[in-house]
Steps between C-alpha positions, in 0.01 A plus 500: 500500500749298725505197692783402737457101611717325725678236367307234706174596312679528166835386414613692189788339265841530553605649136332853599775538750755664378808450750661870453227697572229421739259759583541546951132740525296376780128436503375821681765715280362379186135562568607898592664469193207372285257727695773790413420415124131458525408729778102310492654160558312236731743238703417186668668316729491147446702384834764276434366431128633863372334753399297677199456864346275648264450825331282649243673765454708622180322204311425442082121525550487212237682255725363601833668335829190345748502391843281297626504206819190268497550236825858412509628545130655866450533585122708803334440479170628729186384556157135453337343176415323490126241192573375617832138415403561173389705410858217658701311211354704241525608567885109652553613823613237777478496774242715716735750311577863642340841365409640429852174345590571236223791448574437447886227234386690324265718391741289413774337293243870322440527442871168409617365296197832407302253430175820585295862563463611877593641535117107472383386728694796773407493424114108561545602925634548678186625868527791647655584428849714420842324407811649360890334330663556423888262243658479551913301165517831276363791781521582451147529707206381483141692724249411554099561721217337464149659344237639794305623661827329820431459643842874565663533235801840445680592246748837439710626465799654693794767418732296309745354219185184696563316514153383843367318583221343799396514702101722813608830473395656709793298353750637139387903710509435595846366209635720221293790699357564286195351233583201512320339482150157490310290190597450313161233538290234221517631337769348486831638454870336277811671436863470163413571460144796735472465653102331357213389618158122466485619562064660197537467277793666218387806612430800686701622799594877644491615748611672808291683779659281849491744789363348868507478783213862595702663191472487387842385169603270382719324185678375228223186498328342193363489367153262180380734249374450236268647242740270285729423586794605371859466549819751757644490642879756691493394706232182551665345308140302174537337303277122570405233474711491130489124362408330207751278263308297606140396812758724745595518648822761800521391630826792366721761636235411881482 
């Protein structure tokens, strides 16, 4: 899967750049290039928002990658969730509903009801998983990985601050260069609330320069620190969700 956003819808931190080698691959370029990979690929255009691609093909049929778009909310998602039943009921999805159906609700349910924090909600998945969410409705992006990062999910960005993620290593080369590396495990990523580790909300994140098998480094990936957190703009990391009243209403922060 890849997603290419521009950096109005989400603003991506500035330790993934690496300042000797940004990748220069422009938008239309890239898709030949991910259809020349996966020759079944779907693209869609998402106007000035970006863009997203999807394949099926050459995938671990235990970790499937899904499609789906229900309204405004368009979900790739990656990997194979182990308590599907038990989120069907909780979300009242019918017995056919799948992964990236799940996932698609789970987050409408965060932005339309806000009945909890967006860490609950991820802590309650349990299997092995990345999803990307783009919703048309608020141009804004929702971003996750599970907590033992066990399906391969890269972000970065490319010469124009655009952010692009997708799990192919070369893809990420060609559109970022070096500026790139995996998005951390149990964290997730909102337009509005830059990164956060649904693991552990209440504390920061710092960043840690990604080096390859080959010795060559990369953008930063994100580490949970034991220090407290604080807001931070510039790193694209905020402070939690913040709660209003004994109820808490996270719709306006996803």
């Amino acid at each position: 899967m890849l997603a290419v956003f521009n950096k109005t819808v989400a603003k991506c931190p500035e330790e993934l750049k690496n300042a000797e080698s940004l990748g220069n691959l422009k938008e239309d370029v890239l898709i030949q290039h991910f259809s020349s990979i996966y020759p079944d690929a779907l693209s869609v255009n998402l106007g000035v928002s970006g863009f997203i691609a999807f394949s099926s093909d050459k995938q671990n049929p235990l970790l499937p990658r899904l499609f789906a778009v229900v309204d405004d909310i368009f979900c790739l998602f990656h990997g194979h969730i182990e308590n599907i039943a038990s989120l069907k009921q909780l979300y009242g999805l019918t017995k056919t509903a799948n992964e990236v159906n799940i996932i698609i609700e789970a987050y409408r349910s965060l932005r339309d009801r806000g009945s909890s924090p967006a860490d609950h909600a991820l802590r309650n998945i349990e299997g092995k998983f990345a999803f990307i969410i783009y919703d048309s409705s608020t141009k804004s992006t929702f971003i996750s990985v599970d907590d033992d990062g066990s399906v391969p999910l890269f972000w970065g960005t490319d010469s124009e601050d655009h952010l692009v993620v997708s799990g192919n290593v070369e893809i990420m080369q060609n559109a970022c260069g070096r500026s790139f590396a995996p998005f951390p495990k149990g964290c997730y990523f909102t337009s509005s609330s830059g990164l956060i580790s649904y693991e552990h909300p209440r504390k920061a994140l710092k960043a840690v320069p990604w080096v390859d098998s080959s010795g060559q480094t990369f953008g930063s990936t994100f580490m949970v620190s034991e220090e407290p957190k604080i807001e931070n703009k510039q790193l694209g990391l905020k402070v939690a969700m913040p709660r209003v009243g004994s109820d808490a209403d996270w719709s306006n922060h996803i």
